[in-house]
C-alpha positions in Angstrom: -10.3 -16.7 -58.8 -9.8 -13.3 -60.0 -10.2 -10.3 -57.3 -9.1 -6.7 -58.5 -8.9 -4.0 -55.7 -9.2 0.1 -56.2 -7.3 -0.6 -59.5 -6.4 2.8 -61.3 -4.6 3.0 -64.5 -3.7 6.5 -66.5 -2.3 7.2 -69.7 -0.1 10.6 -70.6 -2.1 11.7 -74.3 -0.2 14.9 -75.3 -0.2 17.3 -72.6 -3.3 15.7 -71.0 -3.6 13.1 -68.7 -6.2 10.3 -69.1 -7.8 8.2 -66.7 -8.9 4.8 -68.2 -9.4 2.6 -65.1 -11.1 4.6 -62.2 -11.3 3.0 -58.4 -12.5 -0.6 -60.1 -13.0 -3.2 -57.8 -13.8 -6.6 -59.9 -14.1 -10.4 -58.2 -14.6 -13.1 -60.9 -15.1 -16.8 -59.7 -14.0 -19.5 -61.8 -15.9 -20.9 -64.8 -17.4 -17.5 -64.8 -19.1 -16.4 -68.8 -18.8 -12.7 -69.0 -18.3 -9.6 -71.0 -17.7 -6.5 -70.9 -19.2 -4.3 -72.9 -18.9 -0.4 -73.3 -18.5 2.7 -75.8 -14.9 3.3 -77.2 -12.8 4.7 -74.3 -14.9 3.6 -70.9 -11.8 1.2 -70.4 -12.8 -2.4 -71.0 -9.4 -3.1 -73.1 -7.5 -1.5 -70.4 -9.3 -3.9 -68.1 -8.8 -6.9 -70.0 -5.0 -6.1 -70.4 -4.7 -5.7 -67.2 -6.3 -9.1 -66.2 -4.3 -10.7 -69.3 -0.9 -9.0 -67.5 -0.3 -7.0 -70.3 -0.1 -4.0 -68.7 -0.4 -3.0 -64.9 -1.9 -1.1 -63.0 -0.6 2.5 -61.2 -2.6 1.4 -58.4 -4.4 -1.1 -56.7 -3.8 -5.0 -56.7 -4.7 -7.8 -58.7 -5.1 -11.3 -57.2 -5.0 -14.6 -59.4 -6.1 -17.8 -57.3 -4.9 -16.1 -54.3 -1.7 -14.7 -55.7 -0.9 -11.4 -55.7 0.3 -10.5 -59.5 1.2 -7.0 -58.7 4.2 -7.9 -57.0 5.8 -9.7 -59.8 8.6 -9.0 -61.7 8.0 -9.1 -65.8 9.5 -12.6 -65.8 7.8 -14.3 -63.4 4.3 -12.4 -65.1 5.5 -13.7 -68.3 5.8 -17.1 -67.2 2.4 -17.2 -65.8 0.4 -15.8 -68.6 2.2 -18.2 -70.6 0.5 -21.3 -68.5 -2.1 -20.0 -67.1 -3.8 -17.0 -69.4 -4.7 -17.6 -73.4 -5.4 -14.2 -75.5 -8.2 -14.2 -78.6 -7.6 -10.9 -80.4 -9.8 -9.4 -83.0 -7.3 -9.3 -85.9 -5.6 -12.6 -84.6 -2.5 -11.9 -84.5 -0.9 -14.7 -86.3 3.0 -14.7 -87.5 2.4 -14.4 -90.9 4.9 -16.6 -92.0 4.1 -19.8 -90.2 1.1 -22.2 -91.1 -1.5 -23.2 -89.0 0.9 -25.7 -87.3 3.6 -23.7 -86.1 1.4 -20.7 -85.0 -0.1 -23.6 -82.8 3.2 -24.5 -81.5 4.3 -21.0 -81.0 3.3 -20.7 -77.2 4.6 -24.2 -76.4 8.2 -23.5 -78.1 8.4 -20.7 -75.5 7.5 -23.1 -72.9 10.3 -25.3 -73.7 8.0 -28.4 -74.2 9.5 -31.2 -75.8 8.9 -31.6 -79.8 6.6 -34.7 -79.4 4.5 -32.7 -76.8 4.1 -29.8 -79.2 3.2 -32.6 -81.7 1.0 -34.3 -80.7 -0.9 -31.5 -78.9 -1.2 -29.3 -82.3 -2.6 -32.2 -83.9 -5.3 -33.0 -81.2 -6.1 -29.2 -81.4 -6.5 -28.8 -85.3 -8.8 -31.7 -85.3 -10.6 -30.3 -82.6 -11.0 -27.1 -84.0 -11.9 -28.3 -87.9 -8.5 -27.4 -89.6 -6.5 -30.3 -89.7 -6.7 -30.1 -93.6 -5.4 -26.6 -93.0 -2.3 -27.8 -90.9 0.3 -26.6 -93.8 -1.9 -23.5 -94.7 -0.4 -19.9 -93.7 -2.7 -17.3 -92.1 -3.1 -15.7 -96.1 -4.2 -19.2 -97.1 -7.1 -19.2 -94.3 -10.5 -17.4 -94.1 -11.4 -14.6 -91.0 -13.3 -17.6 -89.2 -10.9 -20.6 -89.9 -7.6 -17.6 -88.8 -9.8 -17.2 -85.8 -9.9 -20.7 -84.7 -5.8 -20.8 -85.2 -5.8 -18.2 -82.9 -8.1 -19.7 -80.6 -5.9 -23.2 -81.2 -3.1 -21.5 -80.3 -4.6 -19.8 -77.3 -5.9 -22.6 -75.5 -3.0 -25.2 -76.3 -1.0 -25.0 -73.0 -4.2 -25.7 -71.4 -5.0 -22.2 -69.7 -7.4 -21.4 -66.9 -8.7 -18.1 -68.3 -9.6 -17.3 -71.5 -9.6 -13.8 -72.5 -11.8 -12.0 -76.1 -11.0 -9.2 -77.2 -13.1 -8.4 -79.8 -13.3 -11.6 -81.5 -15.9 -11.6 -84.3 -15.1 -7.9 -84.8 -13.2 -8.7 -87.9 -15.5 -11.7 -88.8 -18.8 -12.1 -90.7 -21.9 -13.0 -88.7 -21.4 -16.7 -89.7 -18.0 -16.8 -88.6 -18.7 -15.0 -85.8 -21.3 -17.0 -84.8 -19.3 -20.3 -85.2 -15.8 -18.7 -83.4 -18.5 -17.7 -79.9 -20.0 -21.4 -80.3 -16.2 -22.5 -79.7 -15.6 -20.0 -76.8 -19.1 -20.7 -75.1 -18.0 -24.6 -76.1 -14.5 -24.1 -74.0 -16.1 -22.0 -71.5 -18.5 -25.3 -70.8 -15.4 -27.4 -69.7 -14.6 -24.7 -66.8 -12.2 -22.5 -68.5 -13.5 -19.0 -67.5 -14.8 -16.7 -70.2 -14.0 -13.0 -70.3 -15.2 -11.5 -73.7 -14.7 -7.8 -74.7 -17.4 -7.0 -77.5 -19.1 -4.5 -78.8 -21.9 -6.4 -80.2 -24.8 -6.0 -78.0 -26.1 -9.6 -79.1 -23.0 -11.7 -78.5 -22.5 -9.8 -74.7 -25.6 -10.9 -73.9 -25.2 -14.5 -74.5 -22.9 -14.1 -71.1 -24.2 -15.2 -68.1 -23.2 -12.3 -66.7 -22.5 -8.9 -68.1 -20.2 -5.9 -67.2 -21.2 -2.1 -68.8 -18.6 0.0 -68.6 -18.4 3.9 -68.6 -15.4 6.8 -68.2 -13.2 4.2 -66.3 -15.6 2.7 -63.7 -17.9 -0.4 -64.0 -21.6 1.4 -64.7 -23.7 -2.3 -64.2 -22.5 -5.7 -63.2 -25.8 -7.7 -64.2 
């Protein structure tokens, strides 16, 4: 599903030059449960960003179900993270002024799906998730975990193939946490592939499999 080739990516940090993403070659199948795990700096974000098309690469290529993404332009990226690629971040990243609801529908109004579609498929997710009594609520009116399953809502409501964590009980407590990874492993059980970034050494190894990272390059693939 997911082959990366000799993928090198470098940042410009003052007058020095810094190499996140050294020569790493990645296949992941699909349905695949894994993290990433690694100290601050060995480049798993970088990865994940990359996978997510958030950012590209200087070099190498990146393959998605056979299609190389490389050669896109930002558009046509755009439109297929949009259907096929949801995004869990550790501080959520919800629009403050919009309640559960309409951060739901967010992704879908980009879409262009018609109203009744966005309807009736931020309903079936609240109720899914536990928060249709917190429909109306804006993300100040929420708790870390119950923000955290908006996000997730929101993530996973144009129906994507991949899934990608980053960090996503970093800003949680450990019941929280433990319930928002329950959902993930939950959604990860109906085929969408799993790709969690975590520092927790405990969460990373519920994956069934597990990438350490270190200074750019993948140091285990277990």
């Amino acid at each position: 599903m997911i082959t990366l080739s000799h993928i090198r990516r470098e940042f410009q940090v003052g007058d020095e030059r810094v190499v996140a993403l050294d020569d790493v070659d990645l296949a992941i199948a699909a349905g695949e449960y894994v993290s990433i795990m690694g100290p601050s700096g060995s480049g798993k974000s970088t990865l994940l960003n990359i996978i997510g098309l958030l950012d590209r690469p200087d070099s190498g290529t990146y393959l998605l179900e056979g299609e190389d993404l490389t050669t896109l332009s930002d558009h046509q990226q755009a439109q297929l993270r949009c259907h096929k690629i949801g995004f869990v971040f550790q501080f959520f990243h919800l629009v403050p002024r919009m309640t559960a609801t309409e951060n739901i529908e967010l992704p879908m109004k980009l879409a262009g799906l018609a109203p009744a579609e966005r309807k009736d498929r931020s309903t079936k997710a609240l109720t899914s998730f536990g928060l249709a009594n917190r429909a109306g609520h804006r993300p100040d009116q929420l708790s870390g975990g119950q923000r955290q399953r908006v996000a997730i809502a929101r993530a996973t409501v144009m129906h994507p193939h991949i899934l990608l964590a980053d960090e996503p009980t970093g800003n949680l407590d450990r019941v929280s946490g433990q319930e928002v990874v329950d959902i993930l492993e939950a959604l990860n059980s109906n085929n969408i592939t799993l790709i969690m970034v975590t520092h927790d050494a405990e969460i990373g190894s519920r994956a069934k499999r597990r990438i350490s990272m270190m200074d750019g390059r993948i140091d285990a693939d277990r």
